[in-house]
PDBQT receptor file of N, H, CA, C and O in Angstrom, charges set to zero:
ATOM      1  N   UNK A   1     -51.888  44.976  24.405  1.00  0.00    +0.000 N 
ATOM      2  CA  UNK A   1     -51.303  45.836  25.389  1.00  0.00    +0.000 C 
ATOM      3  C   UNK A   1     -50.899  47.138  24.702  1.00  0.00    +0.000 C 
ATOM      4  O   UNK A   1     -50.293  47.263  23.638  1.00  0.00    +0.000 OA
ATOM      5  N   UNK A   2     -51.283  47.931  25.394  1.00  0.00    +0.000 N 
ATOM      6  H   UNK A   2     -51.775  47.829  26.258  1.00  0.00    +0.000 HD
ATOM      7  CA  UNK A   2     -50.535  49.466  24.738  1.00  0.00    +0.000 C 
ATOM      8  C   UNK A   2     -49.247  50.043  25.840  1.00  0.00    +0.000 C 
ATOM      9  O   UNK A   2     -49.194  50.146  27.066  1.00  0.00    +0.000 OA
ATOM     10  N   UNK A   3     -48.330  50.332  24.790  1.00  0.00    +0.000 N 
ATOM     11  H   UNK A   3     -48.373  50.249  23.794  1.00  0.00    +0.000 HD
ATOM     12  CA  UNK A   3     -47.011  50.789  25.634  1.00  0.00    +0.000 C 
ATOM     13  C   UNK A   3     -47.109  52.248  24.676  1.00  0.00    +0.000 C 
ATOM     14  O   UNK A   3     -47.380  52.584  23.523  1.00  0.00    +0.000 OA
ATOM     15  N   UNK A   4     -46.515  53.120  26.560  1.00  0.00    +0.000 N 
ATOM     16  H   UNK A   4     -46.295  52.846  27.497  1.00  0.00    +0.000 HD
ATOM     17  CA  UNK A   4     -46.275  54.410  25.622  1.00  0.00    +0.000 C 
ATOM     18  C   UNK A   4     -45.194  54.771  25.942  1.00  0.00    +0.000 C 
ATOM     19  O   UNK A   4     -44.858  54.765  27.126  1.00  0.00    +0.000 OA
ATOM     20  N   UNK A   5     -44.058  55.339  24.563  1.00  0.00    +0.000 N 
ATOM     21  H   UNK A   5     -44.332  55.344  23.602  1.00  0.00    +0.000 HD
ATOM     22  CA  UNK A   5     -42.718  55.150  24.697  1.00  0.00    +0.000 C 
ATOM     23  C   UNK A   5     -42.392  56.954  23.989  1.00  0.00    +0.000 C 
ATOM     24  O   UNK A   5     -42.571  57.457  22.880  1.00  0.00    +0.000 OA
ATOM     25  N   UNK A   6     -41.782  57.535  25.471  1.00  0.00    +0.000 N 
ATOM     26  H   UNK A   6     -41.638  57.126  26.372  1.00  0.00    +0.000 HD
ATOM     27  CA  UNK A   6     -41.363  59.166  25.429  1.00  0.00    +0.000 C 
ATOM     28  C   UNK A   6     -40.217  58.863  25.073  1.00  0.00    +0.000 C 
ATOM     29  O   UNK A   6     -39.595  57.925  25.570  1.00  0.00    +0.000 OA
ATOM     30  N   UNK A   7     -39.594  59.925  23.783  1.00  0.00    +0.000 N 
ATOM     31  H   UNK A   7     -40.100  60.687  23.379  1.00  0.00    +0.000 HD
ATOM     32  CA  UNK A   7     -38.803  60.245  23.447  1.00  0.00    +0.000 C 
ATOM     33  C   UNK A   7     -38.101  59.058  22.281  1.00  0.00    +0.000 C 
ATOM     34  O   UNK A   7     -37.152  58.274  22.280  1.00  0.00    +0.000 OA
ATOM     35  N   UNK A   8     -38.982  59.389  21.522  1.00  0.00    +0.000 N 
ATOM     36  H   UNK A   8     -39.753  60.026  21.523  1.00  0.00    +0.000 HD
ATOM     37  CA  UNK A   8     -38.872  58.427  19.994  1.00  0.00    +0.000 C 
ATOM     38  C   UNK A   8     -38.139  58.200  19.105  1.00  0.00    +0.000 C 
ATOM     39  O   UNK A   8     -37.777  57.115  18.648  1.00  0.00    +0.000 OA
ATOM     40  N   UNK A   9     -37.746  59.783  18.657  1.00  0.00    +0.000 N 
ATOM     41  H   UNK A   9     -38.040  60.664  19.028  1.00  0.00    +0.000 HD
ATOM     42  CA  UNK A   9     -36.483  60.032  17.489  1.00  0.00    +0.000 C 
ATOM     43  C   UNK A   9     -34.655  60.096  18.190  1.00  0.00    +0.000 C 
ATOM     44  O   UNK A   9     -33.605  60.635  17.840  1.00  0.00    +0.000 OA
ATOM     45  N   UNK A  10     -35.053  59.310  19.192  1.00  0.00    +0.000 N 
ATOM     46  H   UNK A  10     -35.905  58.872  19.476  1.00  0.00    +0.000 HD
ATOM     47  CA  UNK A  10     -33.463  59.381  19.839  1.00  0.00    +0.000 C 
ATOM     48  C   UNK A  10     -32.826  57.793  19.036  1.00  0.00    +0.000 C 
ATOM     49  O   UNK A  10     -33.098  57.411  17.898  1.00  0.00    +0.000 OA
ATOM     50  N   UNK A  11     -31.950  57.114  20.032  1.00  0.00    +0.000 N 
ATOM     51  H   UNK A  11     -31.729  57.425  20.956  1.00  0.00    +0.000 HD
ATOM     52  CA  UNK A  11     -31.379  56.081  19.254  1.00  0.00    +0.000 C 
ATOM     53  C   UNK A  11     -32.032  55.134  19.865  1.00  0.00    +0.000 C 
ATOM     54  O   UNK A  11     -32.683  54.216  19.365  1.00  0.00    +0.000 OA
ATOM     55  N   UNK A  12     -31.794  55.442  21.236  1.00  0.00    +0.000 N 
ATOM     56  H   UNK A  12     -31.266  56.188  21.642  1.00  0.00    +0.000 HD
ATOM     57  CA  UNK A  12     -32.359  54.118  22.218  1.00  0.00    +0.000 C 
ATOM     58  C   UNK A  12     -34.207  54.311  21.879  1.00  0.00    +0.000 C 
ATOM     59  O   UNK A  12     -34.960  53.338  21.840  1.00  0.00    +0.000 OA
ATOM     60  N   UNK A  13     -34.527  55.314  21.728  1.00  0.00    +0.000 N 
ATOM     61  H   UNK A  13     -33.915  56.104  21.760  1.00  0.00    +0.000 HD
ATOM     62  CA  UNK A  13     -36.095  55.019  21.696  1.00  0.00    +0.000 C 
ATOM     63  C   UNK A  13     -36.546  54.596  20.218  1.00  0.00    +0.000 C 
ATOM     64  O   UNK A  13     -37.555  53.892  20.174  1.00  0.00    +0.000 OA
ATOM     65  N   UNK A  14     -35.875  54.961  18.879  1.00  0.00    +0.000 N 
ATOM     66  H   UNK A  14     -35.055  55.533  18.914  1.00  0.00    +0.000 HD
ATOM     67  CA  UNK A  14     -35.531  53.937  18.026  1.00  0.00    +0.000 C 
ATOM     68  C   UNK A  14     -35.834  52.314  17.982  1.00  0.00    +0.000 C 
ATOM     69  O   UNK A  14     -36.579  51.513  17.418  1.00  0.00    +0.000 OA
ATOM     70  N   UNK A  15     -35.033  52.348  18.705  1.00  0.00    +0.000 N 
ATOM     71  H   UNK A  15     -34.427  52.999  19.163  1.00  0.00    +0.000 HD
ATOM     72  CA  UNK A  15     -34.552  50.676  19.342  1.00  0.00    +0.000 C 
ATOM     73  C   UNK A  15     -35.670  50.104  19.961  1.00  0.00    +0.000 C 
ATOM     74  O   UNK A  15     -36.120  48.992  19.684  1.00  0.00    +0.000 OA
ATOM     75  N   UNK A  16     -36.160  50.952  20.887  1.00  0.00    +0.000 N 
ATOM     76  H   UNK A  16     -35.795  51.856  21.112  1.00  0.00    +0.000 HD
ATOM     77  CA  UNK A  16     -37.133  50.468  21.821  1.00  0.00    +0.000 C 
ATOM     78  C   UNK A  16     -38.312  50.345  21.191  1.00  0.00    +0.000 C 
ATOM     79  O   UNK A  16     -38.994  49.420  21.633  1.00  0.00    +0.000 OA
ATOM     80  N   UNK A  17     -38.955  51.175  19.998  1.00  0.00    +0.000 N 
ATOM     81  H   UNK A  17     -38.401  51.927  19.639  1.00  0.00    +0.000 HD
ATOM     82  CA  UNK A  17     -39.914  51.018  19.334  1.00  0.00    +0.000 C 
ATOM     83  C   UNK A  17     -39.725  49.880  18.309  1.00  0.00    +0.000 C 
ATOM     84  O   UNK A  17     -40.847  49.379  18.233  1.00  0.00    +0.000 OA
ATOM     85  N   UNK A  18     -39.010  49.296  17.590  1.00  0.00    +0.000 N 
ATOM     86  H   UNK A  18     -38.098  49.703  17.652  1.00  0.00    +0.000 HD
ATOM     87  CA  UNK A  18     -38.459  48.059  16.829  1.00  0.00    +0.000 C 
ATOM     88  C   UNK A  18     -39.176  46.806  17.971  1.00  0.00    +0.000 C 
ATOM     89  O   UNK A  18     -40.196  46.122  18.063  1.00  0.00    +0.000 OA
ATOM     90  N   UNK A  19     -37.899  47.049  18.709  1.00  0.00    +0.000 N 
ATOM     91  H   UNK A  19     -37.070  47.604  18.634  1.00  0.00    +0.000 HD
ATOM     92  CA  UNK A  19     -38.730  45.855  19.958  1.00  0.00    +0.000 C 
ATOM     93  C   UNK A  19     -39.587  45.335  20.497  1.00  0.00    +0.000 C 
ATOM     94  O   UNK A  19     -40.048  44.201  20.632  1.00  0.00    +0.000 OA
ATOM     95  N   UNK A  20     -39.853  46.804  20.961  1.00  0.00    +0.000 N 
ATOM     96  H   UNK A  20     -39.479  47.725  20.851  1.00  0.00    +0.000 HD
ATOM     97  CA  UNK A  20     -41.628  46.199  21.504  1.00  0.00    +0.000 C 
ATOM     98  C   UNK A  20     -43.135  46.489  20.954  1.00  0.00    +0.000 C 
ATOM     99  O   UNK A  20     -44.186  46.606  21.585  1.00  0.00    +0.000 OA
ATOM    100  N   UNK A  21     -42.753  46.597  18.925  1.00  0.00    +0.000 N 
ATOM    101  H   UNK A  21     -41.900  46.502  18.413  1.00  0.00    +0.000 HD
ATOM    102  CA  UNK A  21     -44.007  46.827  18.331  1.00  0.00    +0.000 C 
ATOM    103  C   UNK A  21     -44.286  44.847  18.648  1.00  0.00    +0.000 C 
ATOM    104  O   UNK A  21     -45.485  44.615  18.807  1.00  0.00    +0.000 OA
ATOM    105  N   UNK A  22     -43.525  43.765  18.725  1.00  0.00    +0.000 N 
ATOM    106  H   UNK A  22     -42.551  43.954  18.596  1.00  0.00    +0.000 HD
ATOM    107  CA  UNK A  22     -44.762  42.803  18.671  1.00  0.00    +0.000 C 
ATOM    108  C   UNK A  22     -45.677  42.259  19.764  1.00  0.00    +0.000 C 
ATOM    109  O   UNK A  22     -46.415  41.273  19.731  1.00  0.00    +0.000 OA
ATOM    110  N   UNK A  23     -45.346  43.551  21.200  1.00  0.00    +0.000 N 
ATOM    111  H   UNK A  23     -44.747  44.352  21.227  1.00  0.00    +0.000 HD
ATOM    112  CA  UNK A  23     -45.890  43.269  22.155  1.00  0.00    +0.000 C 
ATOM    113  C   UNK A  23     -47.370  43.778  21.984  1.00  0.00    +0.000 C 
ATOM    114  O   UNK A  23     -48.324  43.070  22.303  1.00  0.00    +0.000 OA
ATOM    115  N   UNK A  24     -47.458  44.578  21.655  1.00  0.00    +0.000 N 
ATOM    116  H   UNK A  24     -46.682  45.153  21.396  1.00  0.00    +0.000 HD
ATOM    117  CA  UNK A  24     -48.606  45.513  21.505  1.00  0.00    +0.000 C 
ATOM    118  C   UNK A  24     -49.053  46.867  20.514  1.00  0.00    +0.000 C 
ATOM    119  O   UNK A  24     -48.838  47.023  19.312  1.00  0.00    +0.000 OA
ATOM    120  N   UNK A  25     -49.535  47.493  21.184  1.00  0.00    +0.000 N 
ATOM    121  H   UNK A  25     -49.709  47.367  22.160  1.00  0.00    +0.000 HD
ATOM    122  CA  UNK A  25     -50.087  48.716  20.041  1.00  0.00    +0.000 C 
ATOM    123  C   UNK A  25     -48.688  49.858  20.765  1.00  0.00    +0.000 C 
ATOM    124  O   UNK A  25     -48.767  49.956  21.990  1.00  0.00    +0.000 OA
ATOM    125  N   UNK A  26     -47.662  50.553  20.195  1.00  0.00    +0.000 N 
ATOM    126  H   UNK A  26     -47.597  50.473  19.200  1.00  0.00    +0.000 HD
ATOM    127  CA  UNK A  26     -46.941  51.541  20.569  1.00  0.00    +0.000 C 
ATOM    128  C   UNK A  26     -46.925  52.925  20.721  1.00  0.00    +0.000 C 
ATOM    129  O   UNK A  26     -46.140  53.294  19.848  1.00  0.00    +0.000 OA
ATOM    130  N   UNK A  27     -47.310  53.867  21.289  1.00  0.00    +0.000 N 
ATOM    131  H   UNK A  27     -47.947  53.567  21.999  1.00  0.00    +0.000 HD
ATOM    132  CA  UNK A  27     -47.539  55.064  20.913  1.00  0.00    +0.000 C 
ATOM    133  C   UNK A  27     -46.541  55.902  21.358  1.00  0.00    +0.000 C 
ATOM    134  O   UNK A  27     -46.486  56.278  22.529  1.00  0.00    +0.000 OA
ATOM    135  N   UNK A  28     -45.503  56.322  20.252  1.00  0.00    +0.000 N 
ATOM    136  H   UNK A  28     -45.547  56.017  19.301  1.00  0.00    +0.000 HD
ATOM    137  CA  UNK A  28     -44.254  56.851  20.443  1.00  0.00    +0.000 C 
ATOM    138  C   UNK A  28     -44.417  58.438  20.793  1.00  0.00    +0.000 C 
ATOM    139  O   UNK A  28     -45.235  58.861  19.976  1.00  0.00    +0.000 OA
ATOM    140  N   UNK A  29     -44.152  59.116  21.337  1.00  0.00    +0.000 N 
ATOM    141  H   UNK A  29     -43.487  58.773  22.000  1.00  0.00    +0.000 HD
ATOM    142  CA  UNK A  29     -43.985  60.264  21.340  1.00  0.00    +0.000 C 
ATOM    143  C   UNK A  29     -42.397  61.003  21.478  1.00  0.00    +0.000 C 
ATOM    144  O   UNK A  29     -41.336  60.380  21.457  1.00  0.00    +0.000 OA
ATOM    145  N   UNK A  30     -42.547  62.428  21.617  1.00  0.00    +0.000 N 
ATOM    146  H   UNK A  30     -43.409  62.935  21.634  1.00  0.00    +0.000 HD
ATOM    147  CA  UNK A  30     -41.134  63.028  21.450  1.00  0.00    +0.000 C 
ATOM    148  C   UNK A  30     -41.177  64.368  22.168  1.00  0.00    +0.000 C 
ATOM    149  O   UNK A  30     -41.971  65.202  21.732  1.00  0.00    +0.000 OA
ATOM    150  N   UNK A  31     -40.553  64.621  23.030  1.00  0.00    +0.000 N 
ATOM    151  H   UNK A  31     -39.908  63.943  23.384  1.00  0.00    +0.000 HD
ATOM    152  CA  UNK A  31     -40.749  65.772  23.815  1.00  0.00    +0.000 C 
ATOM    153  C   UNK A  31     -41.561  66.900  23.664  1.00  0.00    +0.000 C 
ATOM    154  O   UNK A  31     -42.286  67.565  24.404  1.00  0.00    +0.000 OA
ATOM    155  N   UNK A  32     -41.164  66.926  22.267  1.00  0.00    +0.000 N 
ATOM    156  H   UNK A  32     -40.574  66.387  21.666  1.00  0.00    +0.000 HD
ATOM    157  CA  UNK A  32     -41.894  68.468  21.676  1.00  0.00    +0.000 C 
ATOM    158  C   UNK A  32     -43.256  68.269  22.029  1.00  0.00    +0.000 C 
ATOM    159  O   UNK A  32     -43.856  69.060  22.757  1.00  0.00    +0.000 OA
ATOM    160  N   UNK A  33     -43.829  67.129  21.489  1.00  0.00    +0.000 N 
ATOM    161  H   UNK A  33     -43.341  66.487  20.898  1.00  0.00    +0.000 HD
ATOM    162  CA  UNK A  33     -45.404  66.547  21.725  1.00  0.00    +0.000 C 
ATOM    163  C   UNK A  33     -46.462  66.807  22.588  1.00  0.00    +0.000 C 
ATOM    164  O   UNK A  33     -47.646  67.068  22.375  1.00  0.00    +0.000 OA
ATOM    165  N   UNK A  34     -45.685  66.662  23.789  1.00  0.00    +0.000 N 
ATOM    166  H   UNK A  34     -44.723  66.450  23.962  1.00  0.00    +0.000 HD
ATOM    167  CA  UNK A  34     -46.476  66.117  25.113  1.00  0.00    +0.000 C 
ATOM    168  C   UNK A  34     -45.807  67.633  25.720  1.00  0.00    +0.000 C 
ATOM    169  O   UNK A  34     -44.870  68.223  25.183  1.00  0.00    +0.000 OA
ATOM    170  N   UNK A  35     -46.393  67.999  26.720  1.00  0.00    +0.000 N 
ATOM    171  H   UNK A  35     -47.154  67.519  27.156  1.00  0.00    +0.000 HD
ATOM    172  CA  UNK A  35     -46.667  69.056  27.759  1.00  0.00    +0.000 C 
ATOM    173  C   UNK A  35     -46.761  68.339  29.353  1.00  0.00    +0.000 C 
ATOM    174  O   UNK A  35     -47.806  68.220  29.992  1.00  0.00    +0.000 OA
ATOM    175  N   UNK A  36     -45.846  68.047  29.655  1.00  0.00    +0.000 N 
ATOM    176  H   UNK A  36     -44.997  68.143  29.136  1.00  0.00    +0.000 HD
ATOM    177  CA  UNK A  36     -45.408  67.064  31.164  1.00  0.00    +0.000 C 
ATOM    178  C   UNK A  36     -45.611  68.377  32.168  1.00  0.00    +0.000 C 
ATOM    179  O   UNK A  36     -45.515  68.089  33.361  1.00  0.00    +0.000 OA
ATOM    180  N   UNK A  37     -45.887  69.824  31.854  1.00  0.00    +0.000 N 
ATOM    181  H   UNK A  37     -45.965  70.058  30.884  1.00  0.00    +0.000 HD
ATOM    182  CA  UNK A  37     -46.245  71.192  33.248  1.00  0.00    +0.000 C 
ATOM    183  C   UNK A  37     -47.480  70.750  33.058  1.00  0.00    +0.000 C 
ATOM    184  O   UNK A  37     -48.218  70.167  32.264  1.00  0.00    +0.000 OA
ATOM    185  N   UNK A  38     -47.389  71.456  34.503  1.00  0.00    +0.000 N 
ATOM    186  H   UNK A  38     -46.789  71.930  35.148  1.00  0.00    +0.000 HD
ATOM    187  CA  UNK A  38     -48.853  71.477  35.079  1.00  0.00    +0.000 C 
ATOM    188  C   UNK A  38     -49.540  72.865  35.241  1.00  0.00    +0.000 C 
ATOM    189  O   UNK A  38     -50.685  72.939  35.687  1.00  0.00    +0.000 OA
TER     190      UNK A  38
């Protein structure tokens, strides 16, 4: 399964990446990253 988890270098997304790397493949990102305009 791939989970994709916005906003990475915070605490909770920290956390959230620990957790759910043994669900699947994780692809963390961080605001700066991604471009959410259209």
């Amino acid at each position: 399964m791939q989970i994709l988890l916005i906003g990475k270098n915070g605490q909770l997304g920290w956390e959230l990446r620990r957790t759910l790397l043994p669900l699947g493949q994780v692809v963390a990102l961080d605001y700066p990253e991604i471009d959410l305009a259209d």
